[in-house]
C-alpha angles and dihedrals in degrees: 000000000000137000117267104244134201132209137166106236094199111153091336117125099186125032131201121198135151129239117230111195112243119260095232094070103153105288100119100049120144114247138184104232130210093270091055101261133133104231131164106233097254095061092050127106134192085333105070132026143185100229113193129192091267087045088047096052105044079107110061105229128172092214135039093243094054088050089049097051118121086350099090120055107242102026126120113197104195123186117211129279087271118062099227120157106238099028116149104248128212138211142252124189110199125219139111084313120019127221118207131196124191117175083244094043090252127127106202121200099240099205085105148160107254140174133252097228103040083056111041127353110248133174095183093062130053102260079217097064114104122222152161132275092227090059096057125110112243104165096044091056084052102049089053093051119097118257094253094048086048098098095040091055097044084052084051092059105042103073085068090051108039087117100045106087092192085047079063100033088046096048098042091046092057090041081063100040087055091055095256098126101168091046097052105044087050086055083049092058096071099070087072094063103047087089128353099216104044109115091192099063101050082051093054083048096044090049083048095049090047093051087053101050087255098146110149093054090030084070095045090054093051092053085055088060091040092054093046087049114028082154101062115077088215096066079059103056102034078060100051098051089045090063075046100061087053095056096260098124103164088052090046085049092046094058103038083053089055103039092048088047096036111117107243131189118281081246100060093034085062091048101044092037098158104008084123083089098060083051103042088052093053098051087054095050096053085042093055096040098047100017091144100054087045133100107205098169089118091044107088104238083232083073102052111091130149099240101180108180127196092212125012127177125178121178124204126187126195104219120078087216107058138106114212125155128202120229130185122182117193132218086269083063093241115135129225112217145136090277093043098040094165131038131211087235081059100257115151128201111208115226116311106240108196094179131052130018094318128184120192124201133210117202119186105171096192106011125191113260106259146058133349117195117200130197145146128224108216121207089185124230134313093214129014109243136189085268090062110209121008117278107216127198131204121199105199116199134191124189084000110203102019133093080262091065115144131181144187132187132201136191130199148162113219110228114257122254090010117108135189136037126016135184104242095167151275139261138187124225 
């Protein structure tokens, strides 16, 4: 809009005035950003951005919709069923009904068969083969792409995997892992709007955005589960560290009491038969460690131990059927497991939970120096689900619970249709 503008008219028969834009032009508008959270534009984070026509075309496109593409929240841009560079493209806004626009009034399903040479050039595969686009090698284009093409190729390709949550937690993953933050959290984002109501999905982000240091969104994603699933204890407590990561340590201890004291279902007692320790470690450590900034009033003074702890693992998953199994070996070379659930160093492996969310928890309080190998046995999944194989998350601690603490966290998605063991990391005492 304009400013509003005053002149005397007098004897003048003809006035001349300019016209200054306003000031509020829409900068501060509320918007609902890819975690599910009203935000104004100035308090968001990865997840919402103010584009403007130098930030469109940093990207040199020849079309609005391939200038818009992965740059506004909610927005699809689809080529056509054939991958041909140069295609017009068309869009997609997502929502309880989508509404889709192609330059020929078409929407085209883009799980296609494609060819080799109108995708990538190649001179190791016959250009004439036709394949399909799941059996192409993403990572591998990418990883061949100059660091300043990165971002435009990934764009090219993701047309052909909105609807692929690993092609985004891998790619953003690998965004991070380069160095390239912003890029990568932006390519994370996606994964919350792939459905609205997969839990799944917003647990696989929010282990990715911890893992990443994310914290603020990281919390905002894990309201959204908690909201999905009020009746897990694991929602509750994803929840609570995540206000702990952020500093807010009588909120984090709240919720940690509740969700440990809460009165579940007798179904999910049974299930969760001994997650309280989980819990009850995790109050004391944030007891012993901010004392000071805690209220523990509700907390019965029977509960409140110091429970340093030389190693600590604890590994989440974010599918509700699916089998995995934590395993530490220490440097003597003996494994902690369900069916090893003390070790003659000391070490101790919580209740095996082989149904649910877990998660499973290995306590060791004076390990030996040396060398801690961690690892999961997957047993895959019981049903395929938007959020295609379980993302599992380990959280790795050293001098748990001292001014000495260190932790670790990795994120991973187990392979599809590949079971046992699998090479989680490693830590030295």
């Amino acid at each position: 809009g304009f400013r509003e503008v005053e002149a005397p008219v007098g004897t003048q028969s003809t006035l001349h005035t300019i016209l200054e834009k306003g000031a509020a032009d829409l900068k501060e508008v509320v918007v609902i950003s890819a975690y599910g959270i009203k935000r104004s534009s100035h308090s968001t984070t990865s997840s919402v951005q103010t584009l403007s026509g130098d930030q469109v075309n940093t990207i040199k496109q020849t079309n609005v919709a391939g200038a818009l593409a992965g740059k506004t929240s909610g927005i699809q841009v689809q080529n056509s069923q054939v991958f041909k560079l140069g295609a017009e493209p068309g869009i997609r806004m997502r929502g309880e009904n989508e509404w889709a626009y192609h330059p020929n009034g078409m929407v085209f399903n883009t799980d296609t068969i494609l060819r080799k040479k109108e995708l990538v050039q190649t001179t190791t595969a016959d250009p004439q083969a036709p394949f399909n686009i799941d059996n192409f090698d993403y990572m591998k284009e990418l990883k061949r792409t100059s660091a300043s093409e990165r971002y435009a190729k990934y764009m090219q390709l993701r047309s052909y995997y909105f609807s692929k949550p690993t092609y985004f937690f891998e790619v953003g993953s690998w965004f991070l892992k380069t160095g390239d933050r912003e890029h990568g959290l932006i390519i994370l984002s996606n994964l919350a709007e792939l459905e609205n109501s997969s839990y799944e999905l917003y647990k696989m982000l929010g282990y990715k955005l911890k893992e990443a240091g994310d914290y603020a969104d990281e919390l905002s994603v894990f309201k959204k589960v908690l909201e999905l699933r009020p009746s897990d204890p694991q929602s509750y407590r994803d929840c609570a560290l995540a206000y702990a990561d952020l500093g807010r340590y009588q909120e984090a201890l709240d919720m940690l009491y509740e969700g440990m004291t809460k009165r579940y279902s007798p179904e999910l007692r049974n299930k969760y038969n001994g997650i309280e320790e989980v819990f009850l470690t995790e109050i004391n450590h944030i007891v012993s460690m901010h004392r000071k900034q805690v209220n523990t009033q509700r907390i019965g003074k029977e509960l409140i131990v110091d429970m340093p702890m030389d190693v600590r693992v604890v590994m989440n998953w974010n599918k509700n059927n699916s089998d995995i199994d934590l395993w530490v070996t220490d440097p003597a070379g003996e494994k902690c497991y369900y069916g090893n659930r003390k070790t003659k160093s000391g070490g101790r492996m919580s209740d095996d939970f082989t149904d649910g969310f877990g998660p499973e928890q290995f306590l060791l309080k004076t390990g030996e120096k040396g060398k801690y190998r961690i690892q999961v046995n997957y047993y895959s999944d019981r049903q395929f689900t938007i959020a295609g194989p379980t993302t599992v998350m380990a959280e790795i601690y050293l001098h748990y619970g001292t001014a000495r603490e260190e932790r670790k966290i990795i994120c991973l998605q187990m392979q599809k249709g590949k079971e046992g063991e699998v090479f989680i990391g490693e830590v030295e005492l």
